[in-house]
Each structure stands twice: as C-alpha cells, then as structure tokens.
C-alpha positions as CSV (number, residue, x, y, z in Angstrom):
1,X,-97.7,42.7,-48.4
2,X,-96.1,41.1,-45.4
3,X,-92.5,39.6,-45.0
4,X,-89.6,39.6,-42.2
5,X,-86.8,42.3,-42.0
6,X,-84.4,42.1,-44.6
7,X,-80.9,40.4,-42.4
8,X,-83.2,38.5,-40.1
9,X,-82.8,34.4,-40.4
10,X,-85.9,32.8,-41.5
11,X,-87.1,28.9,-41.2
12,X,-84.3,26.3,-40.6
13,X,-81.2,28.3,-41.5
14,X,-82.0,31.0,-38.9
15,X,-82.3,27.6,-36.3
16,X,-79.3,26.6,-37.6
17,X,-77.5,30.2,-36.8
18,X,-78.3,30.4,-33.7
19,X,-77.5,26.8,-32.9
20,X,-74.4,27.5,-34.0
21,X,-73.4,30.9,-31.9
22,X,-74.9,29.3,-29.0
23,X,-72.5,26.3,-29.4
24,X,-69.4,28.2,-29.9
25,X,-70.3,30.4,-26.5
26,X,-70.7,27.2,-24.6
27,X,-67.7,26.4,-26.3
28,X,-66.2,29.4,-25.0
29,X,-67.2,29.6,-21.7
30,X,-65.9,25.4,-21.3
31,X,-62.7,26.5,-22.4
32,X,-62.7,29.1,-20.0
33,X,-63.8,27.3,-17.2
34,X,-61.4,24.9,-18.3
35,X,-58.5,27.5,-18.4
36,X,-59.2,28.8,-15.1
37,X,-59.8,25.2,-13.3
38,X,-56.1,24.7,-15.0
39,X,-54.6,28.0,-13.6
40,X,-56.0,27.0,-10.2
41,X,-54.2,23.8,-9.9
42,X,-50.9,25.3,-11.3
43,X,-51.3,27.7,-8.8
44,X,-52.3,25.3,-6.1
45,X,-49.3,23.1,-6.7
46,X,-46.9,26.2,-7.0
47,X,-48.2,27.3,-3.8
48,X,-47.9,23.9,-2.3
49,X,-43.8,23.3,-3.5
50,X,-43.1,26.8,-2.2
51,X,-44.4,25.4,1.6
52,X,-42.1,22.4,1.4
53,X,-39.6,24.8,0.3
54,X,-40.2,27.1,2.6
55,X,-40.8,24.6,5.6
56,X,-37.7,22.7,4.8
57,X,-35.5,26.3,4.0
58,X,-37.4,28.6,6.3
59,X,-37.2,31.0,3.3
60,X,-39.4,32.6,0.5
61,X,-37.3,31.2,-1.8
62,X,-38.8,33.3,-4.9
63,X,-39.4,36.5,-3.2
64,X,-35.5,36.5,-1.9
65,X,-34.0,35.6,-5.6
66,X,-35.9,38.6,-6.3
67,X,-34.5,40.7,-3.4
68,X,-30.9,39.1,-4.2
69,X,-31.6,39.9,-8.4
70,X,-32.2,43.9,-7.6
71,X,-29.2,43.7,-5.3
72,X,-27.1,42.3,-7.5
73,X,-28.2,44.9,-10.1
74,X,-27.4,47.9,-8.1
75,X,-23.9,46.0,-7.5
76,X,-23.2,45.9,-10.8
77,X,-24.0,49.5,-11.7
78,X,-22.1,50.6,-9.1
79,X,-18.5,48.6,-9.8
80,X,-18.8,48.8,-13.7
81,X,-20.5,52.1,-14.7
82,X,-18.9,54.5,-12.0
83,X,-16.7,53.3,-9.5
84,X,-17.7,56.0,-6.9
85,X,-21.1,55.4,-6.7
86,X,-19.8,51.8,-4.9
87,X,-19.2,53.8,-1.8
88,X,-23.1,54.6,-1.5
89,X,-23.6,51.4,-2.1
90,X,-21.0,50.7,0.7
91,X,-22.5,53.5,2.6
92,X,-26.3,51.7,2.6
93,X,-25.1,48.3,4.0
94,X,-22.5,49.0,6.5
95,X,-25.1,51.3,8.2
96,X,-27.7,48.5,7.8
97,X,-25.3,45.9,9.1
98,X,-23.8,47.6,12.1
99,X,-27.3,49.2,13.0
100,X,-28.4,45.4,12.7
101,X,-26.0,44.1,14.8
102,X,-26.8,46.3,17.6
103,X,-30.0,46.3,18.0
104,X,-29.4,42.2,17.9
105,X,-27.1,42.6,21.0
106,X,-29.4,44.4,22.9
107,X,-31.4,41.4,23.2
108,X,-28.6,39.6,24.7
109,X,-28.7,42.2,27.4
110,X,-25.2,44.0,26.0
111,X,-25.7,47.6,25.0
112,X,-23.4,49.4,22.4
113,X,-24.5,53.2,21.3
114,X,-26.0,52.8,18.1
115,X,-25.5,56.5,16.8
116,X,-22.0,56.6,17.2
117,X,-21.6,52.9,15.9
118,X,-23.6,53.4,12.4
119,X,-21.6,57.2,12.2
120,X,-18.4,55.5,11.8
121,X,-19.5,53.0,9.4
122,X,-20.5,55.4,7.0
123,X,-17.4,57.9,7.6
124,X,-15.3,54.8,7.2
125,X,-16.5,54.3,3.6
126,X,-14.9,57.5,2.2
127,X,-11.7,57.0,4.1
128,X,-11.2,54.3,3.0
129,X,-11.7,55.0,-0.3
130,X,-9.9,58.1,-0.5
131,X,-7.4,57.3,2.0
132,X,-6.6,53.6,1.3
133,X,-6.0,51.2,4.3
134,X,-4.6,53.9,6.5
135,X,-7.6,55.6,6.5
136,X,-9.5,52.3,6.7
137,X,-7.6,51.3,10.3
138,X,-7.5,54.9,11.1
139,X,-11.3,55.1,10.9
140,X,-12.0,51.6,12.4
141,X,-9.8,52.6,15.3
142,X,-11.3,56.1,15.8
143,X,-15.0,54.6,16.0
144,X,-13.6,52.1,18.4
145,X,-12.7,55.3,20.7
146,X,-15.8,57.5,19.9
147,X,-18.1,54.5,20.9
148,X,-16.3,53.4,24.2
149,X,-16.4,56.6,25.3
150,X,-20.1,57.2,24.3
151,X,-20.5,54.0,26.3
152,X,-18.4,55.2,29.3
153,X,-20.2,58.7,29.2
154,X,-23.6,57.0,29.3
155,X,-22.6,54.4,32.2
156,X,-21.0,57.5,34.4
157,X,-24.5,59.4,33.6
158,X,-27.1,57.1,34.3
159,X,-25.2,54.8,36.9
160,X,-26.4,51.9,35.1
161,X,-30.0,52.6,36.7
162,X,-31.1,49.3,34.5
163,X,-29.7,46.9,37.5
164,X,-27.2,45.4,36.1
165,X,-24.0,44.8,37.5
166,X,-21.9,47.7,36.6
167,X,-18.2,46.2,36.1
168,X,-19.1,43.4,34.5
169,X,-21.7,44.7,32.4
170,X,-19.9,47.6,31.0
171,X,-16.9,45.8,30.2
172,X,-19.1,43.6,28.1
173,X,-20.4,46.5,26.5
174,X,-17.6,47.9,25.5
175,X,-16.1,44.8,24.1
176,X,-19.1,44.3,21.9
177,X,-18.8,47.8,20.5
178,X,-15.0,47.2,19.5
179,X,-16.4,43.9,18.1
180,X,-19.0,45.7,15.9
181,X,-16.5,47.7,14.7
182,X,-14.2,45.3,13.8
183,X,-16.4,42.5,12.5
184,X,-18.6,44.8,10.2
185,X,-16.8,48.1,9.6
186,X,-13.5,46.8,9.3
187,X,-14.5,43.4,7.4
188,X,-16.6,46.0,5.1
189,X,-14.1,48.3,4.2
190,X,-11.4,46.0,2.7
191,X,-14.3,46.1,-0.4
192,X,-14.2,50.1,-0.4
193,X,-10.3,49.9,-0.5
194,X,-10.2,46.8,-2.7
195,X,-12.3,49.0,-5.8
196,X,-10.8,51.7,-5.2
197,X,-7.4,50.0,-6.5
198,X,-6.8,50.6,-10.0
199,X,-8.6,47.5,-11.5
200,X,-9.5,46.6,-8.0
201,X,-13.9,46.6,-9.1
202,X,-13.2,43.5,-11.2
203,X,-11.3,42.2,-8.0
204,X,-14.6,43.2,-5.4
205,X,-16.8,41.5,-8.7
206,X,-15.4,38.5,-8.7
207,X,-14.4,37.8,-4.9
208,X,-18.8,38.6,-4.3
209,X,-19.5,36.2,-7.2
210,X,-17.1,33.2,-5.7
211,X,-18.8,33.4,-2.3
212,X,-22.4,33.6,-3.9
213,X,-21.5,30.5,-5.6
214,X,-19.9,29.0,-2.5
215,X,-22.9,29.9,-0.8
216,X,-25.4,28.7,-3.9
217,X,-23.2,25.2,-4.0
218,X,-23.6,25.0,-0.4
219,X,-27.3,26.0,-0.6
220,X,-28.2,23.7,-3.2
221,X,-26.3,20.2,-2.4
222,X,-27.2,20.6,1.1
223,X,-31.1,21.2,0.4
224,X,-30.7,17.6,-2.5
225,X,-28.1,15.7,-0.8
226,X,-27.4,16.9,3.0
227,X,-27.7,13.9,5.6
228,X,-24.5,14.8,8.1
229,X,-24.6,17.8,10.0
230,X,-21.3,19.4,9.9
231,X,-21.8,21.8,12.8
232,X,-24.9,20.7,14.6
233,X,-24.3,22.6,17.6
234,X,-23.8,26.3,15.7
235,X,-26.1,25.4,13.1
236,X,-27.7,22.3,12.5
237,X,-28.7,23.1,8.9
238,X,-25.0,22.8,7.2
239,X,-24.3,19.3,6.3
240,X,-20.9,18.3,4.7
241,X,-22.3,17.9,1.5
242,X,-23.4,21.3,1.6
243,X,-19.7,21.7,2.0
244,X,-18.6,19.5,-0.9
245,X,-21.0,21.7,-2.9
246,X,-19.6,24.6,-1.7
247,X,-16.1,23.5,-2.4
248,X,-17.0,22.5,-6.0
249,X,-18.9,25.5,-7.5
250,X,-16.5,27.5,-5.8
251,X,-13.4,26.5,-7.8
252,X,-15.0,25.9,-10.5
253,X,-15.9,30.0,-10.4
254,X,-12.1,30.7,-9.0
255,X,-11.0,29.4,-12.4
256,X,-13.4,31.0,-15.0
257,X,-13.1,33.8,-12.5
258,X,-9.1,34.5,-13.4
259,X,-8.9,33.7,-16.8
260,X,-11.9,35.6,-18.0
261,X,-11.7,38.6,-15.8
262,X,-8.5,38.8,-13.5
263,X,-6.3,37.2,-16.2
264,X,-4.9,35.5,-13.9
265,X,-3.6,31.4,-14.6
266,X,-5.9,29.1,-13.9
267,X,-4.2,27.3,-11.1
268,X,-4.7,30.9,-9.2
269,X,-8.1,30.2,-9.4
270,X,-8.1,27.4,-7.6
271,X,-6.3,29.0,-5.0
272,X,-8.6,32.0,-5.1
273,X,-12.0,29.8,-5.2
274,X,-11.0,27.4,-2.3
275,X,-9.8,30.8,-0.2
276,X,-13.1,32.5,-0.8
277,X,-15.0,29.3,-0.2
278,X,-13.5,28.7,3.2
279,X,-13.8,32.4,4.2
280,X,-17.4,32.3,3.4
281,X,-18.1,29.1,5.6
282,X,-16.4,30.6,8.6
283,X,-17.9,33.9,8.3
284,X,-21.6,31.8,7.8
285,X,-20.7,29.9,11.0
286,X,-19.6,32.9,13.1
287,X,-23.2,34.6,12.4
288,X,-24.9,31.7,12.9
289,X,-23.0,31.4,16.4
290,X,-23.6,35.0,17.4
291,X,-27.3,34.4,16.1
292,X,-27.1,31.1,18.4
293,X,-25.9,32.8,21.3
294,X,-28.2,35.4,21.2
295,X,-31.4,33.4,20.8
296,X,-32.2,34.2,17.4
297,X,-33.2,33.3,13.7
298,X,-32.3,36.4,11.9
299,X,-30.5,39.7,12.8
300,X,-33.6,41.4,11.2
301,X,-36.5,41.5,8.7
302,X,-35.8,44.7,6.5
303,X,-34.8,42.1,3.6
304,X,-37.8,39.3,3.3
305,X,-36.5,35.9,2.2
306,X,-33.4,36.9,3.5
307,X,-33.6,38.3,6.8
308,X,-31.8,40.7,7.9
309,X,-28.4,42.8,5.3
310,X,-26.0,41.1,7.6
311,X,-27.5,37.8,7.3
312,X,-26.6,38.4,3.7
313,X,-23.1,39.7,4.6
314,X,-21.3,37.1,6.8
315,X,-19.8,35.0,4.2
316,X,-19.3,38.3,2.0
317,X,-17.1,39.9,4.9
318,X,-14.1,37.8,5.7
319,X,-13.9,37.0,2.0
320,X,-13.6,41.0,1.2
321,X,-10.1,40.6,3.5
322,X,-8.8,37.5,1.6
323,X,-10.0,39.4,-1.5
324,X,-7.7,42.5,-0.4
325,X,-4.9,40.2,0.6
326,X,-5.1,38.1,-2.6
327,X,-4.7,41.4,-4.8
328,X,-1.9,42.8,-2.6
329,X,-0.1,39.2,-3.2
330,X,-1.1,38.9,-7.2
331,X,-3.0,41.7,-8.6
C-alpha cells in the first residue's frame, strides 16, 4: 500500500502552504529592505544637519552636549553629595586650564615653566579651601614668585640660546606667567572659596548654571537670529542678538535662581543674572582675544566639541569672582 508521510501537504492545500510562507518571507524581507532603505535616509539626513551645524558652529554639536552632560554630572556629585570631593574636581581643571594656557603661549613665542605653573594650581585648590581667601591670594601670589624665578633660573642657565632677544623676551615671559596665574588660578579659586562657605555649593551651583544659560541664550539666538557682529575684530562669531539672548535667559535663570535655591528676592535675581551674564561675555571675549592674538581656534583638543577645558572656562571664571563678591555682599 503506498501513501505520503503522515504531516506532509498533499494536492492543492500543500500548493497553497507553501504559497503562503513564501509570501510572508517576501513579505518579510520587503519590510526589511524597506526598514533599512528608511534607516539610511534618517541617517543620511542626520548626518547631513549635523555638517550645516557643524560648518556653520565649527562644532560636533552632539558629541560636546554629551561631553558637557558627563561634566555636568560630575559637577553635581561633587557640590551636592560631598562638598570636598569639589576640590578634585577643582584640582582636574585648573591643572588642565593653566597647562592649556601655556602650552598655547608657547606658540606665540612667550615661554612660562609649565611645572611650576600647573603645581600651584593644584596647591591653590586646598588653600583655598581650607584657608579661605587668604590662602587663595597667598597661594596665587606664591606661584607668581616660584614661576618668575623658575623663569629667571632658566634664562640665567641657558642664556636664552633660542635667539631671542633676551630683555625683551624675558620680561614678556614673566608677565605671562603672572598672567596665568592670575587669569586662571586666581579666577578659579574664588569657586573653591565660594563652596567652601557654609551654603556657599548652592552659591558655585547656581552662578555655573547662570553663565551656561548666558552662554546657551547667546549660543542659540546668535546661531537663529545673529546678523550684526558685535565684536568682529575679537571674534566675528558674537552678534548682538547673541547678546540679547544672552541677556534674556540669563535673568530669567537669576530669578528662578534666588527664589528656588538662594532664597533670595527676586529683584536680586535680576541683579545676579545680568552680573553673571556680563561677566561671562567679557571673560568669552578676552579668550577669544588671547586666542586671536595668538593665531588660534582652540587652546586644545583634550575635550572634542569643545576644544580645549579653558575654552569651556572663560565665561565660568570672571563669573566665580562676581559669584564670591555677590555672596560676601547678600549671602
């Protein structure tokens, strides 16, 4: 007796099975293709927006939000879990900074010793933490002697074999190492002092948030609305409605910035949010000078997106002062 496996189609329903698997694979496999052709394009124009981004910004836009998201995090942790781990913090980007700034002067031909330079910016961090302002403008003023004299030591031993003049260019050098020290150790510090305050961490959090948003206003309005430069010479990216933008996001952050967490009145705020705001754009114009004057785009490339710590820093610095000032005044 013969016959067909038992399970195996037979005759026009077996036809019919298989028709109907091989429909749903080509189903499948359009959908697929489909899905993939789709993903492309998205990708495509994702990849095309972040060129015109990128060529109009000179930035990768996503990959420094991401750098600026985990710095941000580690800022938090820092100020509102325990206050002492700020100073590493502290520690991390003074030495970046001032190590940043020096190796960018030596392409201007001016030559400040980098070891002592980055060993007082991180000594300066726990003095002035643990020894308030006098140990601040002790420590700032101690590095200003250590380096000169590293300077003067290295002049006297190599007779400036390089070729430059030797009056002229020492003296520059050692102006640029008291400058280093003052523009980035100094600056820095009135943070460290500031949260070491009683209370003074919701002071450091809130002066860093009103210059990001100064910085984000500026950022934003100028990269929608920016037609007038406002300092093409020093850099010809700022417009004035950069400036407006600036302006408004930053007093709009002064205010929700006292009531909610200084409880302070609200016409503080706006006192606060236009100080920060105008200390931020000064301190982003006197990068972008040195930066101009020395015949370059960023002071490094350890922070992709972003350049270099201190390109990060210059409107954070002179607003730590007015921070420190503000709280001596009010807090």
């Amino acid at each position: 007796m013969t016959g067909v496996p038992e399970g195996e189609p037979t005759g026009a329903g077996g036809d019919d099975d298989r028709s109907a698997r091989e429909d749903f694979r080509s189903q499948v496999h359009a959908r697929k293709v489909e899905i993939e052709r789709q993903f492309e394009a998205g990708r495509a124009q994702f990849d095309q927006a972040q060129e015109k981004i990128k060529a109009r910004t000179g930035r990768n836009l996503i990959l420094a939000i991401l750098i600026g998201a985990a710095f941000g995090a580690a800022l938090l942790l820092s100020l509102l879990v325990i206050k002492e781990l700020f100073m590493v913090f502290a520690v991390v980007v003074a030495a970046f900074a001032s190590s940043e700034l020096v190796q960018a002067l030596r392409k201007g031909d001016i030559r400040v010793p980098i070891v002592p330079t980055v060993a007082t910016a991180v000594a300066a961090v726990p003095a002035s933490y643990y020894l308030g302002a006098g140990g601040q403008l002790l420590a700032v003023l101690g590095g200003i002697v250590l380096t000169s004299a590293w300077r003067l030591i290295a002049a006297a031993a190599t007779r400036d074999a390089e070729g430059r003049e030797p009056g002229r260019g020492l003296a520059l050098d050692l102006a640029a190492g008291a400058f280093v020290q003052g523009y980035v150790t100094f600056l820095a510090t009135f943070a460290v002092v500031l949260t070491a305050a009683e209370g003074g961490q919701w002071w450091t959090l809130a002066f860093i948030i009103a210059a990001v948003a100064a910085d984000t206003g500026a950022y934003a309005f100028g990269l929608m609305f920016g037609k007038h430069p406002m300092a093409p010479v020093i850099s010809p990216k700022k417009t004035w409605e950069g400036f407006a933008g600036a302006a408004g996001t930053s007093l709009v952050a002064g205010v929700l910035l006292a009531v909610f967490m200084l409880d302070e009145p609200w016409w503080f705020g706006l006192l606060f949010g236009a100080a920060i705001m105008l200390s931020a754009t000064m301190g982003d114009l006197v990068e972008s000078l040195i930066k101009r004057d020395l015949g370059i785009k960023d002071m490094s490339s350890w922070l992709p997106g972003h350049g270099g710590f201190l390109d990060r820093l210059d409107s954070i610095l002179p607003s730590a002062a007015v921070a420190y000032v503000a709280f001596s005044l009010f807090g």
